[in-house]
Phi, psi and omega in degrees: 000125181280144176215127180247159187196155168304148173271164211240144173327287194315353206264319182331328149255006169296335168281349174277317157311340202274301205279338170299302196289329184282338163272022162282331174326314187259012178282315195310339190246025162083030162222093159317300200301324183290287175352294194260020169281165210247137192298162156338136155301166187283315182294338169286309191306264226304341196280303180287021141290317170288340177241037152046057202209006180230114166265133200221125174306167162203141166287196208289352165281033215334081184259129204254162202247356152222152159201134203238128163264127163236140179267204220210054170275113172087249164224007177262172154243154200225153178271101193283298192240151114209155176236164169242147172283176195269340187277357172253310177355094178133355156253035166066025171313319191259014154284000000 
């Protein structure tokens, strides 16, 4: 069972582990350059979180195992980040 939740002060640098992990993925396909950009600061991370724009899957320990950021453009909302960590992949986390 997938459980989405608001994400948490406390959650913020697992996501930044999350982004790490999911960009290695793309050294194997010759983009280094994603691989290796440096994840959201923990202080960007917290402003969408404190304004309630940062969502995080979290497995049955609720740790979380993805996460999606969304910003404001306009009167829209645009989806800014999501990552899957790769040991959850393939289980539709990031639809």
């Amino acid at each position: 069972m997938v459980m989405i939740r608001l994400a948490r002060q406390e959650d913020l640098p697992a996501l930044r582990d999350i982004e790490r992990a999911a960009g290695k993925a793309f050294a194997d396909i010759d983009m280094a350059f994603v691989a290796d950009d440096e994840p959201p600061s923990i202080e960007t991370l917290r402003t969408f979180q404190k304004d309630g724009r940062a969502w995080v899957s979290v497995d049955r320990n609720d740790y979380p195992v993805a996460y999606l950021i969304a910003d404001i453009i306009g009167d829209d909302a645009h989806i800014e980040q999501v990552s899957v960590h790769p040991c959850y992949c393939g289980e539709g986390l990031g639809r």
